[in-house]
C-alpha positions as CSV (number, residue, x, y, z in Angstrom):
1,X,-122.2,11.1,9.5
2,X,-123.3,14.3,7.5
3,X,-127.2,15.1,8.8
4,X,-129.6,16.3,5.2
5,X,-131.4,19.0,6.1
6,X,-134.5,19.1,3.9
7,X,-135.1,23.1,3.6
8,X,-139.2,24.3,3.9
9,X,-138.6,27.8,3.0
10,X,-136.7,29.6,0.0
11,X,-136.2,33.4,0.1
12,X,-138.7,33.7,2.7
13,X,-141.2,31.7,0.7
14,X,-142.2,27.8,2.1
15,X,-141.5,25.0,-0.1
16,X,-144.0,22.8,-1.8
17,X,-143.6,19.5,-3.6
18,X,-146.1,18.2,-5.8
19,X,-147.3,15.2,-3.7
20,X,-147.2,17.2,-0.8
21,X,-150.4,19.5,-2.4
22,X,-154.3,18.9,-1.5
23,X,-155.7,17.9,-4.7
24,X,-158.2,20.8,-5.3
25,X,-160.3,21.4,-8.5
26,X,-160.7,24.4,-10.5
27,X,-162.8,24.8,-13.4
28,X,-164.8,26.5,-16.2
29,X,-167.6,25.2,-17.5
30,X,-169.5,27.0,-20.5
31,X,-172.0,26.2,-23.3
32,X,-175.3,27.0,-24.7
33,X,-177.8,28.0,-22.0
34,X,-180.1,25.2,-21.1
35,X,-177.2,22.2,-21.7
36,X,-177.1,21.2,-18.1
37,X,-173.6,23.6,-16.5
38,X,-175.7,24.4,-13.2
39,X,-176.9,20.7,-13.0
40,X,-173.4,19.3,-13.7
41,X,-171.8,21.4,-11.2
42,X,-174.9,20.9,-8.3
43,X,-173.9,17.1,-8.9
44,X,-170.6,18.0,-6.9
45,X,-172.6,17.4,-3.8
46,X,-172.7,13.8,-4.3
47,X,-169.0,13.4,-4.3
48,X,-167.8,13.4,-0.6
49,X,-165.0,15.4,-1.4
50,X,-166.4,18.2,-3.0
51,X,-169.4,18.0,-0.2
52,X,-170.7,20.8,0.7
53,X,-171.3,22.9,-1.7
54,X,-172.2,26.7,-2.0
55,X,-173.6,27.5,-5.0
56,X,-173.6,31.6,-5.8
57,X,-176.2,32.6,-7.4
58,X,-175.3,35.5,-10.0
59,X,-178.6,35.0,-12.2
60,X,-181.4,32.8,-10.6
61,X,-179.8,29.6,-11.9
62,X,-180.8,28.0,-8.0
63,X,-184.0,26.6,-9.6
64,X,-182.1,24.2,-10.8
65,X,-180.6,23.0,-8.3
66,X,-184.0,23.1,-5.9
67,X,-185.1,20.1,-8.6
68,X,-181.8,17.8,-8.8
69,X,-180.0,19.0,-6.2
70,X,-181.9,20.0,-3.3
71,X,-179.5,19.9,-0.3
72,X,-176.8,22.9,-1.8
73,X,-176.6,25.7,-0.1
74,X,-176.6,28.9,-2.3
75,X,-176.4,32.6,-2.1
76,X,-177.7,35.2,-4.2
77,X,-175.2,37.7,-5.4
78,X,-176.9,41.1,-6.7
79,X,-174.1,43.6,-6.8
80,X,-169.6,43.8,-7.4
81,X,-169.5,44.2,-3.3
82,X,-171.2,40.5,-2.5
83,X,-168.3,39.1,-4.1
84,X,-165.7,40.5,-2.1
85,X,-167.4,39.5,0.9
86,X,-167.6,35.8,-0.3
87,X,-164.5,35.7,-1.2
88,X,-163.1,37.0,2.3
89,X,-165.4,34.4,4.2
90,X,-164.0,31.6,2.3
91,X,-160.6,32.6,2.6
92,X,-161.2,32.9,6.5
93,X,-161.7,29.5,6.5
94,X,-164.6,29.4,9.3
95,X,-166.9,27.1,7.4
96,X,-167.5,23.7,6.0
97,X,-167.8,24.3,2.1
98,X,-165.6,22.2,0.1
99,X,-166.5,23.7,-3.1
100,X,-167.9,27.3,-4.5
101,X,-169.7,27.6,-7.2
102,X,-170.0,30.7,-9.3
103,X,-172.7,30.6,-11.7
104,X,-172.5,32.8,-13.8
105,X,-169.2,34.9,-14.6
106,X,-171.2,36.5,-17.7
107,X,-173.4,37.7,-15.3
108,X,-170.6,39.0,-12.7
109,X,-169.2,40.7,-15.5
110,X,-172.2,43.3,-15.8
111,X,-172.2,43.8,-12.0
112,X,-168.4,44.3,-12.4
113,X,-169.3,47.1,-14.8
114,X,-171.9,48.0,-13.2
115,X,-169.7,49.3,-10.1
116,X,-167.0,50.5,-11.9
117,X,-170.0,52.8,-13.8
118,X,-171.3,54.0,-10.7
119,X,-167.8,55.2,-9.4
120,X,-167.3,57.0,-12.5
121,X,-170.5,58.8,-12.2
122,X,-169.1,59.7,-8.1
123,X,-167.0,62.4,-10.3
124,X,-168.7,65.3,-10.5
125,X,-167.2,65.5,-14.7
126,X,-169.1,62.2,-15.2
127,X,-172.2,62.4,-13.6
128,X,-174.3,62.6,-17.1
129,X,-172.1,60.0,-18.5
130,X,-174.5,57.5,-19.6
131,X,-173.9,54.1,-17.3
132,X,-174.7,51.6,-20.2
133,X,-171.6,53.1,-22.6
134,X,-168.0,52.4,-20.8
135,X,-164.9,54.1,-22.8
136,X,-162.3,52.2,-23.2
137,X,-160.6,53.1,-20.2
138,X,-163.9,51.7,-17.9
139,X,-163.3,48.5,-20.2
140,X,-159.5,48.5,-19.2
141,X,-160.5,48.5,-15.3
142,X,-163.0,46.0,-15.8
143,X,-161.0,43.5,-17.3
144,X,-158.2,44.2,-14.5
145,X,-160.7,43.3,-11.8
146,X,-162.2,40.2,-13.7
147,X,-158.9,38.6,-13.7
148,X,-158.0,39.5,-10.5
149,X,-161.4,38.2,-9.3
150,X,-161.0,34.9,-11.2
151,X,-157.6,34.6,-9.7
152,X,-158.3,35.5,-6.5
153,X,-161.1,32.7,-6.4
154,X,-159.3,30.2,-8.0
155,X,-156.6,30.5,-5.3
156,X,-159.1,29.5,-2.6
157,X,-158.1,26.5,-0.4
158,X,-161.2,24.5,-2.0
159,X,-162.6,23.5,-5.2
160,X,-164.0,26.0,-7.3
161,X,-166.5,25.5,-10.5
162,X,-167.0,29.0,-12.9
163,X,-169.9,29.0,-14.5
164,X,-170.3,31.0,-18.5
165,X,-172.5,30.8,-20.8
166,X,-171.1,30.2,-24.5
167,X,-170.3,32.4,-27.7
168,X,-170.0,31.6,-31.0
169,X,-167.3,33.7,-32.3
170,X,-166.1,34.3,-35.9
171,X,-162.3,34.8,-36.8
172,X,-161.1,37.4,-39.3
173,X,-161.3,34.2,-42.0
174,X,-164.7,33.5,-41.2
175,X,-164.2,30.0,-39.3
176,X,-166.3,29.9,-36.1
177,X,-165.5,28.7,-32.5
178,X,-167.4,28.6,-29.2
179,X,-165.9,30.5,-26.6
180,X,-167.2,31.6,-23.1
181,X,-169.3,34.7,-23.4
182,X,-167.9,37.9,-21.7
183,X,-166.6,41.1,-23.7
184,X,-163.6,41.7,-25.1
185,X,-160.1,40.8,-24.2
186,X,-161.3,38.8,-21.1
187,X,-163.1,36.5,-23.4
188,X,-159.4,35.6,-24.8
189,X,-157.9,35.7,-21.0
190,X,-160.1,34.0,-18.9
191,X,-159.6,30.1,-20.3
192,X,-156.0,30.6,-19.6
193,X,-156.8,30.9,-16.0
194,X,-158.4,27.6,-14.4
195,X,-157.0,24.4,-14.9
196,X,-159.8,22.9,-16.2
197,X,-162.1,24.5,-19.1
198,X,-164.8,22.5,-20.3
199,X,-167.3,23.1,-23.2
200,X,-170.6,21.5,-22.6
201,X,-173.3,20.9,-25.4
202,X,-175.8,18.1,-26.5
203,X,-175.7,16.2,-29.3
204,X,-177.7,13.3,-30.6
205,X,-176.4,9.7,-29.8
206,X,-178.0,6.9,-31.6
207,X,-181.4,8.6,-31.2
208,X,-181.1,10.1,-27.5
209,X,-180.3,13.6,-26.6
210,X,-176.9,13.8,-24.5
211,X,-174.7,15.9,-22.4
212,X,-171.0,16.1,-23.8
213,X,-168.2,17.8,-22.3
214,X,-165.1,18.9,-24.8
215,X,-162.3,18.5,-22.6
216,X,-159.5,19.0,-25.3
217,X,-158.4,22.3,-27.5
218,X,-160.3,22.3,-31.4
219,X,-160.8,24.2,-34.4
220,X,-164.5,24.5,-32.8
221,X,-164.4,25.5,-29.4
222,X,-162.1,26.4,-26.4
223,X,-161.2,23.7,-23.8
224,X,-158.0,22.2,-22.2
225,X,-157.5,20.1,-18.9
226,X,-154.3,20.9,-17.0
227,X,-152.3,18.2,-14.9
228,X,-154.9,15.2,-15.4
229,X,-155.5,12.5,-18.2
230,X,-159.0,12.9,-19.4
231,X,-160.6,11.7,-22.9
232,X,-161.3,13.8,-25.5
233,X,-165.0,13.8,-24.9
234,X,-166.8,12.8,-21.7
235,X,-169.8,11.3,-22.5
236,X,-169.4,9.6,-25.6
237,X,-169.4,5.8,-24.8
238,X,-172.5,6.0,-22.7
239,X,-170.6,7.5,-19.7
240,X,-172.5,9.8,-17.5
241,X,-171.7,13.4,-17.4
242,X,-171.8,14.2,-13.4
243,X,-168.6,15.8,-11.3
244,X,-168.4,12.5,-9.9
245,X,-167.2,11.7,-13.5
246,X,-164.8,14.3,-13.7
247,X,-163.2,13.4,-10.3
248,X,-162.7,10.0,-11.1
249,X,-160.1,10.6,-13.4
250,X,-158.3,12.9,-10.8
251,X,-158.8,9.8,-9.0
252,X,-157.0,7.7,-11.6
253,X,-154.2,10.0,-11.9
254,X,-153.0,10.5,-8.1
């Protein structure tokens, strides 16, 4: 009788079926400031597989959570470097966070700029450059390390939520949409990245205030969901808007 031999690697590379993945979340949530995205993703902590939560604190969004979500553990960011050394600790593994949060990427956008400013000014040619004015060539490095930053953290072994803030954006005809705010190209590139982009805003339901999340592609606004089922819009039929929400449908579609 002729044994199967099920192969685990392929040109040097291990093999990896679907089922045989840990189910691990990455997102983007954006909208207006004030909507709820630090709130939505502090409510991670009360799913007990996201649990526990670090929440990276880019622009003193932690207020927040100290209110609804006292028990995450955050960490303020203030410059391009903190980030690397985030990143390395949770790749290292030596912890207990489930999730990283990374509130906000507009924000870690300037301190991208800001450090790829100050190494331009390191050159003696450049020193009276002024740091608030990149050429196009500082723009070209900063979008390279945005991506590879977003990449890099959506890679992690663990769920990971971006936080942006929105944009309303006009086409060449006119026609707005909302889109995350960062400059440029990256404001084009970054949706393509994590699974799961969301647009949150509020909007008046038979007289009450509430939180909606656009989970699909419109004429109006970037979103898309990647590999789950979700509605159209969370939030419409008097559902709650929490990450518990979210990961039920993940739930669902195991």
């Amino acid at each position: 009788m002729t044994e199967t031999i099920t192969p685990t690697q392929f040109a040097g590379l291990p093999i990896q079926r679907p089922r045989d993945r840990v189910r691990n979340v990455n997102m983007l949530i954006y909208g207006e400031a004030g909507v709820g995205k630090t709130w939505l993703a502090g409510s991670a902590h009360e799913v007990p597989g996201m649990r526990n939560v670090l929440y990276v604190d880019a622009e003193s969004g932690a207020d927040t959570l100290k209110q609804a979500w006292p028990d995450v553990e955050t960490l303020t960011a203030t410059c391009w470097a903190d980030y690397d050394r985030i990143y390395a600790a949770c790749l290292a593994g030596a912890h207990d966070y489930r999730t990283i949060v990374l509130d906000s990427i507009s924000e870690i956008l300037e301190h991208c700029k800001e450090a790829v400013m100050e190494e331009l000014k390191m050159d003696p040619e450049n020193e009276k450059r002024d740091p608030d004015i990149p050429s196009i060539r500082e723009w070209g490095k900063i979008l390279v390390r945005m991506l590879r930053f977003v990449r890099r953290f959506r890679d992690l072994p663990m769920n990971v939520i971006f936080i942006a803030h929105a944009d309303l954006t006009k086409d060449k005809m006119g026609k707005s949409k909302w889109e995350p705010l960062v400059n440029g190209k990256f404001q084009k590139k970054l949706p393509q990245i994590p699974d799961v982009v969301l647009f949150m805003y509020r909007q008046e339901i038979e007289g009450v205030q509430t939180r909606l999340l656009l989970t699909q592609q419109t004429d109006k606004a970037v979103a898309k969901v990647r590999g789950v089922v979700m509605p159209m819009v969370i939030g419409a039929e008097n559902e709650s808007v929490t990450m518990e929400t979210i990961m039920n449908y993940y739930k669902e579609n195991a």
